[in-house]
C-alpha positions in Angstrom: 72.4 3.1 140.5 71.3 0.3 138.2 72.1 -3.2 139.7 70.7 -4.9 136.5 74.0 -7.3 136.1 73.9 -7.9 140.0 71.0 -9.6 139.5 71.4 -10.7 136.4 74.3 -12.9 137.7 72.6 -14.0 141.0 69.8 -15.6 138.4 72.4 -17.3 136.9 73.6 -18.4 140.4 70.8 -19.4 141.4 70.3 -21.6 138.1 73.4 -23.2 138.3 72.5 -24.1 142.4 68.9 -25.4 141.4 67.8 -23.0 144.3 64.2 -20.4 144.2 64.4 -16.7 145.0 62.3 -18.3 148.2 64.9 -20.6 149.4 67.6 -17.8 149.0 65.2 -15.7 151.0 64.8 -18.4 153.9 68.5 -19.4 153.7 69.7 -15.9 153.7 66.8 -14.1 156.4 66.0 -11.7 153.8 62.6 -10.8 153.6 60.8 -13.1 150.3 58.9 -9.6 149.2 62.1 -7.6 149.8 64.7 -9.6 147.5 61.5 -9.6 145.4 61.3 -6.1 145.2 64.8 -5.6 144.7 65.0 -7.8 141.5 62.0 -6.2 140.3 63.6 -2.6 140.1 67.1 -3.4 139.5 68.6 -1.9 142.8 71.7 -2.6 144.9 70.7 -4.1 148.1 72.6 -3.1 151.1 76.1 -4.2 151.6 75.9 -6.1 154.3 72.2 -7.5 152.2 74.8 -8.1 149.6 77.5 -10.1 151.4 74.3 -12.1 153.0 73.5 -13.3 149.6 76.8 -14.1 148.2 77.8 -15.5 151.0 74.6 -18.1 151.0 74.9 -18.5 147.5 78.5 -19.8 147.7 80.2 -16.9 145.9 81.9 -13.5 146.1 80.4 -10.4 146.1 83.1 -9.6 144.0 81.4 -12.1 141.2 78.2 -10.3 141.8 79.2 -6.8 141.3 82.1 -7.6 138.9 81.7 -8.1 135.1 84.0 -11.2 134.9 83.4 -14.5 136.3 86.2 -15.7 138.9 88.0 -18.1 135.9 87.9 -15.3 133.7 89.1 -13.4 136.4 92.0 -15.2 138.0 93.1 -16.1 133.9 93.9 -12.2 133.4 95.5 -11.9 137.1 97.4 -15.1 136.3 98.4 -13.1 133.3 99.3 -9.8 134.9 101.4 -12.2 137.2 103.3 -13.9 134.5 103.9 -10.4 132.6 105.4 -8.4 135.9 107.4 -11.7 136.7 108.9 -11.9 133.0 110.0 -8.2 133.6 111.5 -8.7 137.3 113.9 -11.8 135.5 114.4 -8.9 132.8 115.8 -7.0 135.2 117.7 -9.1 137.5 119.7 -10.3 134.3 121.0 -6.9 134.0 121.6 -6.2 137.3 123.8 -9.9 137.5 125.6 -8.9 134.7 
């Protein structure tokens, strides 16, 4: 499986954190050559590799493996919200009738 985006948005992670692939490493006890490797050829890591670096990087592994950012995100489930909410009042206007 291609983990091109997983990567892709830990770069831009680690951008926005000013933090090296190294300090990750250290911060995260994954092995400098391994998460190295990993980039390199676009694999998953491990899930519980996974949840190490999400977790150190301040994120969700949902954000990593996701194609939305959390805002984006929680905009369309704020959405979804409002929508099944406008249809419950819907409803309980009938029913009060």
């Amino acid at each position: 499986m291609n983990g091109k985006k997983f990567w892709d948005r830990l770069k831009i992670v680690l951008k926005q954190n000013k933090m090296t692939q190294k300090a990750l490493a250290e911060k995260s006890e994954i092995p400098l050559k391994t998460l190295q490797s990993w980039i390199y050829r676009q694999i998953y890591p491990s899930f519980p590799d996974a949840y190490l670096i999400a977790k150190t990087l301040g994120v969700s592994m949902e954000y990593l493996l996701d194609k939305k950012p959390p805002k984006e995100k929680a905009k369309h489930n704020i959405a979804k919200v409002r929508f099944t909410l406008k249809q419950l009042d819907e409803k309980l206007a009938k029913i009060s009738v």
